[in-house]
N, CA, C and O atoms as CSV, one atom per row, in Angstrom:
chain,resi,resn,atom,element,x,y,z
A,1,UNK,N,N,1.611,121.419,132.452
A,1,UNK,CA,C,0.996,120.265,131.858
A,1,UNK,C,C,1.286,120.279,130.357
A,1,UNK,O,O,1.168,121.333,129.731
A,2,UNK,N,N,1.736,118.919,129.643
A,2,UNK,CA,C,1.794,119.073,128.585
A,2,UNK,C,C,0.839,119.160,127.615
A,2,UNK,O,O,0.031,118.236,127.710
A,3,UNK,N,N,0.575,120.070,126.530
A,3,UNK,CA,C,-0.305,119.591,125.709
A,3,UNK,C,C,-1.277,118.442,125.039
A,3,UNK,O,O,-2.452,118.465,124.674
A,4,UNK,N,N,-0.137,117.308,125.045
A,4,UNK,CA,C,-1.243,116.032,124.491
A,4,UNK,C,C,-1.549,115.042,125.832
A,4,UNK,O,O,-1.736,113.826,125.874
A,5,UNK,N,N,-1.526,115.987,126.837
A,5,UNK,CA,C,-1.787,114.937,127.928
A,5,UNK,C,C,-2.784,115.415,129.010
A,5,UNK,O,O,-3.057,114.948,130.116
A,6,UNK,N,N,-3.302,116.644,128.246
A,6,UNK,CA,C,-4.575,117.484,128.418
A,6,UNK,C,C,-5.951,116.708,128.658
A,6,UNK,O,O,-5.646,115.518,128.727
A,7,UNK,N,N,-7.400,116.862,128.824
A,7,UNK,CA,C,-8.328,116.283,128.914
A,7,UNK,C,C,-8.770,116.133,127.947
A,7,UNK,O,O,-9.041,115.060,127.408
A,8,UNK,N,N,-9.014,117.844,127.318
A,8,UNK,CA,C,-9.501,117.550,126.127
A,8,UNK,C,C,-9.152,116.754,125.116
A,8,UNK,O,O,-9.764,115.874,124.510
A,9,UNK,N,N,-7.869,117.281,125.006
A,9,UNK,CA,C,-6.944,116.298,123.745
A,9,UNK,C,C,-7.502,115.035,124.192
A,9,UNK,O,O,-8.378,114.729,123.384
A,10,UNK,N,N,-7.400,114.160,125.107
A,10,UNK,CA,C,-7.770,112.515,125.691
A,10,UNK,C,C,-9.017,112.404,125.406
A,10,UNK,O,O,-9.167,111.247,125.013
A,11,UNK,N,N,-10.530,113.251,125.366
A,11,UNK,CA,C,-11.519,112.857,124.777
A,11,UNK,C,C,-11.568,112.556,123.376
A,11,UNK,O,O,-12.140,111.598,122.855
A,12,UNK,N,N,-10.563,113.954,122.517
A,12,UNK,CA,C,-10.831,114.105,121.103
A,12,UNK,C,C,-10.127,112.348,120.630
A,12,UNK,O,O,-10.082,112.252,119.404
A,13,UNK,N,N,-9.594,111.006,121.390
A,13,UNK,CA,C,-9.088,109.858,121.263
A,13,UNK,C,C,-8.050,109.988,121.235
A,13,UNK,O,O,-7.707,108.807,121.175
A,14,UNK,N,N,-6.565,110.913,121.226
A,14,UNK,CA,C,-5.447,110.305,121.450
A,14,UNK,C,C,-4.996,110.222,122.167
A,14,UNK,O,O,-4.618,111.160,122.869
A,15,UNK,N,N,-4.765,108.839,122.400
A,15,UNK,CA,C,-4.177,108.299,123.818
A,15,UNK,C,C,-2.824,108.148,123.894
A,15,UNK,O,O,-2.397,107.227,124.590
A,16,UNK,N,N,-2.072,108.856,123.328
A,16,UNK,CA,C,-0.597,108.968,123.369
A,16,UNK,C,C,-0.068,110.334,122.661
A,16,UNK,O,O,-0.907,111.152,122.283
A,17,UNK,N,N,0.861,110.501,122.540
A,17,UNK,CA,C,1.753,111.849,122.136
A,17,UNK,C,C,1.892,111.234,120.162
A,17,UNK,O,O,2.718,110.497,119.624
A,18,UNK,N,N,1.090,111.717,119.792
A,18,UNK,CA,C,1.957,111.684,118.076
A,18,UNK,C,C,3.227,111.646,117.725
A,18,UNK,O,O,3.871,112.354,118.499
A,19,UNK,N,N,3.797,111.223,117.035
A,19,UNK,CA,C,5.220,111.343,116.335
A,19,UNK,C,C,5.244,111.764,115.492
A,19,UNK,O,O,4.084,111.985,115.145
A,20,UNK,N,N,6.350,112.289,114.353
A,20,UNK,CA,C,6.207,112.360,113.009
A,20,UNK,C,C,4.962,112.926,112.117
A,20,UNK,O,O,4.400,113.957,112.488
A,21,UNK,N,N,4.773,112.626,111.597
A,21,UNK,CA,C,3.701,113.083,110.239
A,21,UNK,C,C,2.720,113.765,111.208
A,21,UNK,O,O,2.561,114.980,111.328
A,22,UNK,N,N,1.877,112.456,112.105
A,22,UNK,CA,C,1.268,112.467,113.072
A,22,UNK,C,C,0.727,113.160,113.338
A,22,UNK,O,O,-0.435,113.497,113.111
A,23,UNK,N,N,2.031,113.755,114.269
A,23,UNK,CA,C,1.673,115.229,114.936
A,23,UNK,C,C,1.675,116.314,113.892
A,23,UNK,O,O,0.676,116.901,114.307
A,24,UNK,N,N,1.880,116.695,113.327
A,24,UNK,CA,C,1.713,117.402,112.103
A,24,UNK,C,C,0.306,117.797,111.684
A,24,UNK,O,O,-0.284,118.862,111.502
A,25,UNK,N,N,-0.014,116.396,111.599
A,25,UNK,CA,C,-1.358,116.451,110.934
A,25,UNK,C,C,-2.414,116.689,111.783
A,25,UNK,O,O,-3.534,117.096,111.473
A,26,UNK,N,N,-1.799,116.285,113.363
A,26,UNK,CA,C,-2.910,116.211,114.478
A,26,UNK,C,C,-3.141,117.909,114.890
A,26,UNK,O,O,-4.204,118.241,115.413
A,27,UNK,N,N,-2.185,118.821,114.641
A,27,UNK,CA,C,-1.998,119.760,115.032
A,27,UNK,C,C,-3.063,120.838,113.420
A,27,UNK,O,O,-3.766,121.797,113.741
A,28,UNK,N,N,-2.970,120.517,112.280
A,28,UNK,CA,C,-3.401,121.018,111.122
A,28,UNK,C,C,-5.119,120.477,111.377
A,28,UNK,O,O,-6.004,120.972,110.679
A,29,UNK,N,N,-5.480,119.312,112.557
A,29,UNK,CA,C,-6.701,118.523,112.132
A,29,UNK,C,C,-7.164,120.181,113.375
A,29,UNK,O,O,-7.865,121.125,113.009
A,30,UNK,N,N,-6.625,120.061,114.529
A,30,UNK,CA,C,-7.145,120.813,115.493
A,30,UNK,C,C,-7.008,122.363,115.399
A,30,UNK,O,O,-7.536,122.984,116.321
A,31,UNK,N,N,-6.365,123.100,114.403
A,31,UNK,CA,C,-6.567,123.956,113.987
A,31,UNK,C,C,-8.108,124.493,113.295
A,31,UNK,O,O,-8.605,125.607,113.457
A,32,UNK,N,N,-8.650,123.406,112.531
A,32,UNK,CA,C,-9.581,123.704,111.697
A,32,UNK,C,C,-10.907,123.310,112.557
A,32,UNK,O,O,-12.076,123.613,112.316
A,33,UNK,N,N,-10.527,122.762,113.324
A,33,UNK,CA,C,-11.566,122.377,114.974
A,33,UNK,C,C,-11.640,123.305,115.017
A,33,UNK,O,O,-12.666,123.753,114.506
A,34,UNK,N,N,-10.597,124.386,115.674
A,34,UNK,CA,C,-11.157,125.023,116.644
A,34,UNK,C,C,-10.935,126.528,115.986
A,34,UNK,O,O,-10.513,127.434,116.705
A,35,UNK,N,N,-11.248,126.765,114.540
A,35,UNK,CA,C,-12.215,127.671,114.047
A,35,UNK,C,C,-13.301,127.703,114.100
A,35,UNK,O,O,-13.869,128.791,114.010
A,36,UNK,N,N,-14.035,126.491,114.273
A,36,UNK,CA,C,-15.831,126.920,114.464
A,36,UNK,C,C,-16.062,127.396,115.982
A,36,UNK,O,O,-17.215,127.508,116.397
A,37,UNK,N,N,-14.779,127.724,116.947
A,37,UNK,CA,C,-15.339,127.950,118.084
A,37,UNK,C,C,-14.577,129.881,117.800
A,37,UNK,O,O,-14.828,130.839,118.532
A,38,UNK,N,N,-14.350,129.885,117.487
A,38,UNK,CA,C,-13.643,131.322,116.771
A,38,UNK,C,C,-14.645,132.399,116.509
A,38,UNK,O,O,-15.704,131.840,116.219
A,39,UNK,N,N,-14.766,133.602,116.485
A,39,UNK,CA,C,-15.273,134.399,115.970
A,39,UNK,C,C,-15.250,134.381,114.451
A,39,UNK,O,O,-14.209,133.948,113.957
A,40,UNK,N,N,-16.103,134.729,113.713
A,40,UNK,CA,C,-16.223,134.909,112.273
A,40,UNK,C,C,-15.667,136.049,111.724
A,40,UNK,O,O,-15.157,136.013,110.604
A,41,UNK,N,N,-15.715,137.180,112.472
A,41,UNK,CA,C,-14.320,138.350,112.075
A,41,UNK,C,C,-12.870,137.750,112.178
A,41,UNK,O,O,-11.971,138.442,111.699
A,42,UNK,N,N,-12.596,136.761,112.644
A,42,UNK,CA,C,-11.413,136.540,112.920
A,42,UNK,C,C,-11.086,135.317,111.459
A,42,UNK,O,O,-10.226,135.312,110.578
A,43,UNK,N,N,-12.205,134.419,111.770
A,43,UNK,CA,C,-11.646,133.276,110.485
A,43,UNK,C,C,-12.098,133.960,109.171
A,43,UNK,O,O,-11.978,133.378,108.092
A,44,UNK,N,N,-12.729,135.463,109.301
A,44,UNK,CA,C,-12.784,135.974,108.219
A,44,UNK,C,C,-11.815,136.673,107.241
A,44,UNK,O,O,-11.776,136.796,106.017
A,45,UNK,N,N,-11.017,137.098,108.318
A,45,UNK,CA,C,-9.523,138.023,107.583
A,45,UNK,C,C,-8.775,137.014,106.644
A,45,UNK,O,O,-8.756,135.783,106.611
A,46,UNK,N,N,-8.141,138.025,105.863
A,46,UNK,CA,C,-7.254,137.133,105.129
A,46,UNK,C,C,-6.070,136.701,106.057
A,46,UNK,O,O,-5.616,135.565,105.917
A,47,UNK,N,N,-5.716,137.270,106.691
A,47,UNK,CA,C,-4.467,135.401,107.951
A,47,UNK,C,C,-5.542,134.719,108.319
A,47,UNK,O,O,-5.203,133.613,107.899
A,48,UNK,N,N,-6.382,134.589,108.700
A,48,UNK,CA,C,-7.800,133.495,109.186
A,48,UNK,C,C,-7.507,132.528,108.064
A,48,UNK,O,O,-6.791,131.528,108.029
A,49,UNK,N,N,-8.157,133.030,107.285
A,49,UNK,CA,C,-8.414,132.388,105.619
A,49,UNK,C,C,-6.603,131.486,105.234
A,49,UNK,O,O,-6.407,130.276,105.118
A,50,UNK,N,N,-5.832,132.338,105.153
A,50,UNK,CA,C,-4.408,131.611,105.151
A,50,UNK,C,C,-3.813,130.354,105.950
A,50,UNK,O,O,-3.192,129.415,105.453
A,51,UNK,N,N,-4.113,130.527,107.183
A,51,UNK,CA,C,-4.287,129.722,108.314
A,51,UNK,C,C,-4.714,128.200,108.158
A,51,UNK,O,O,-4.155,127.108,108.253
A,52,UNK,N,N,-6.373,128.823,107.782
A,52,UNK,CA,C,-6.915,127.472,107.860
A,52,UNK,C,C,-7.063,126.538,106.355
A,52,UNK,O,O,-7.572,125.420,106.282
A,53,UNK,N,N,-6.614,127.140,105.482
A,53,UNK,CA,C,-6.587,126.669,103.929
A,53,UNK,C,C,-5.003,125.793,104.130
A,53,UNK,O,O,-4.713,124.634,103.834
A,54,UNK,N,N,-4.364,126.638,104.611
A,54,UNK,CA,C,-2.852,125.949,104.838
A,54,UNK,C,C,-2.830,124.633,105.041
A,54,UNK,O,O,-2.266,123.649,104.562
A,55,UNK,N,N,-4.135,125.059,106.472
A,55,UNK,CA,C,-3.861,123.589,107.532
A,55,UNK,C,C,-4.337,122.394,106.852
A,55,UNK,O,O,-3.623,121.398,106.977
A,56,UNK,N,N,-5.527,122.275,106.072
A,56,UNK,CA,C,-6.419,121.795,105.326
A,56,UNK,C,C,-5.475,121.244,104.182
A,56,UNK,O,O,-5.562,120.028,104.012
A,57,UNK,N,N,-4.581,121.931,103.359
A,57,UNK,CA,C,-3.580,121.484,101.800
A,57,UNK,C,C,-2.459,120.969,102.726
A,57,UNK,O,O,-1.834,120.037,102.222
A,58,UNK,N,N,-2.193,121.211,103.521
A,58,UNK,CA,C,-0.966,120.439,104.656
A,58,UNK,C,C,-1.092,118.883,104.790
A,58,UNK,O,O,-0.332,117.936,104.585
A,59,UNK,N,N,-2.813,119.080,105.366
A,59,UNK,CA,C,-3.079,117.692,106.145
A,59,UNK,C,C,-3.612,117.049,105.328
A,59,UNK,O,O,-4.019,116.026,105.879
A,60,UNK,N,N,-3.934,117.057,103.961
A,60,UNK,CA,C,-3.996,115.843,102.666
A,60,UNK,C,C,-2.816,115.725,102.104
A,60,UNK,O,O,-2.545,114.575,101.758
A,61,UNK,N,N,-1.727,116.827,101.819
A,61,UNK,CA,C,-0.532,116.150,101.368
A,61,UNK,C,C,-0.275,115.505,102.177
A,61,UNK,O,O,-0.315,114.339,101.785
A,62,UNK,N,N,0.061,115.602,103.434
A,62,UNK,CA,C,0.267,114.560,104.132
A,62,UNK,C,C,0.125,113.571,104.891
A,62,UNK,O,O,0.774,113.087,105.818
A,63,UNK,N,N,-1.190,113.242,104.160
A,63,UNK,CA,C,-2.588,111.929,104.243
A,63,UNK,C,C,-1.782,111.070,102.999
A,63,UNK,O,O,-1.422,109.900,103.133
A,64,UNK,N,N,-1.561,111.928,101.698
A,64,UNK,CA,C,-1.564,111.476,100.706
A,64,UNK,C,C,-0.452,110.969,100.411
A,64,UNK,O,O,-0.501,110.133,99.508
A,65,UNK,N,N,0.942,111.263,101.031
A,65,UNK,CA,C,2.105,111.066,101.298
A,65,UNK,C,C,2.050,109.803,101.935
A,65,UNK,O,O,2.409,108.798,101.321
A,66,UNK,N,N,1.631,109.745,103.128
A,66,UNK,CA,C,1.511,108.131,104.094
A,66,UNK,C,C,0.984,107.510,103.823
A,66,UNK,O,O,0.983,106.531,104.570
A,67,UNK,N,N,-0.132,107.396,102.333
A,67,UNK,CA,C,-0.930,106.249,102.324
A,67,UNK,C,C,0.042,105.710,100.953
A,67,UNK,O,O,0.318,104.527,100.752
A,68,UNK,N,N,0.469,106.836,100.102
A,68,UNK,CA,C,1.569,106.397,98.761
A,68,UNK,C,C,2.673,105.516,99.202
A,68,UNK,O,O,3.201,104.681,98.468
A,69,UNK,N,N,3.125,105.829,100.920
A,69,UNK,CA,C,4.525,105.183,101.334
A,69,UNK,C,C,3.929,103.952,101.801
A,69,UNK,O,O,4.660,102.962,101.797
A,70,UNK,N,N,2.297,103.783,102.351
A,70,UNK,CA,C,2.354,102.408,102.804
A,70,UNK,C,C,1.893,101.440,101.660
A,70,UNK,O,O,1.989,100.242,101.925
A,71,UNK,N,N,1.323,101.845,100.215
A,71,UNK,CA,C,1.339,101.250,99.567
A,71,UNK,C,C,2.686,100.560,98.730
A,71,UNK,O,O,2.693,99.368,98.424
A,72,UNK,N,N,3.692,101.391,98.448
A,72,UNK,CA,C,4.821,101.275,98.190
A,72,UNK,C,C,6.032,100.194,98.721
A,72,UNK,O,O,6.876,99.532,98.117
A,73,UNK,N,N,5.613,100.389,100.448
A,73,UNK,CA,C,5.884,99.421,100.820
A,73,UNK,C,C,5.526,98.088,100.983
A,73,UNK,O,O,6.336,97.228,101.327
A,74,UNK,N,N,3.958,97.803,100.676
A,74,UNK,CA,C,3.522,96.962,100.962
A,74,UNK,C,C,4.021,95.994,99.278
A,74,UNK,O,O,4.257,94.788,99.216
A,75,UNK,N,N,4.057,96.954,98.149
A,75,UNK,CA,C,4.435,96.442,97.077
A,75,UNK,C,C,5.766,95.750,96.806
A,75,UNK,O,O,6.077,94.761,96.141
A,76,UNK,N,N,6.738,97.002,97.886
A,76,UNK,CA,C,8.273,96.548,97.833
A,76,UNK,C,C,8.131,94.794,98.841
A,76,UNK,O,O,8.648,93.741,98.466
A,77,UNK,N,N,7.548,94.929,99.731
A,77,UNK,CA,C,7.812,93.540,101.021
A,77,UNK,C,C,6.910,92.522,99.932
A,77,UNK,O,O,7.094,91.337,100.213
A,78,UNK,N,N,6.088,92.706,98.891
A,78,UNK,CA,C,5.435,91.316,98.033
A,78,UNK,C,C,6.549,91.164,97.250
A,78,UNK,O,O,6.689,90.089,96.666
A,79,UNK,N,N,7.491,92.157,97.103
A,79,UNK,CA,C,8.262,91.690,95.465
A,79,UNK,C,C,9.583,90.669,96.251
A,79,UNK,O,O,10.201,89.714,95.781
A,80,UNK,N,N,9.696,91.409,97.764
A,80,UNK,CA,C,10.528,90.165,98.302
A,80,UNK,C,C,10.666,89.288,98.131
A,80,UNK,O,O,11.625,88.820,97.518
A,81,UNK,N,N,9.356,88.436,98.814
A,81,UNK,CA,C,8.802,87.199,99.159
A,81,UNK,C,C,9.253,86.287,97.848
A,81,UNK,O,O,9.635,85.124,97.975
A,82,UNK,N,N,9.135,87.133,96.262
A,82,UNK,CA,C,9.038,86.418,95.282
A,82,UNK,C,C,10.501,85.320,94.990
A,82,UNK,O,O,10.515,84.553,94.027
């Protein structure tokens, strides 16, 4: 069975396979999920700590990345029109 076509994954709402950034980010969001189901010796070590800080500076650059490109574009398709 594939991963995004799991149950769980289908409750957590995605109803399709991610692409791109997407999955990236979907994979950095469910990392940091599923430390609170983790032992606390474990998200305590420093790889724990590396891990989930990663996933966390990952998944805003690249929040922050897709919202700069859809503004950008939305600026480039007005200067068209002109």
């Amino acid at each position: 069975m594939k991963f995004w076509s799991s149950y769980i994954i289908k409750c957590l709402g995605w109803k399709e396979e991610p692409k791109g950034i997407a999955k990236i980010m979907s994979i950095c969001m469910l990392i940091v999920i599923a430390t609170i189901f983790l032992p606390t010796s474990i998200t305590q070590t420093l790889i724990g700590k590396f891990i989930i800080y990663t996933s966390i500076v990952v998944f805003f650059i690249l929040l922050l990345f897709e919202l700069l490109r859809r503004v950008f574009n939305k600026i480039k398709s007005t200067k068209n029109l002109k």
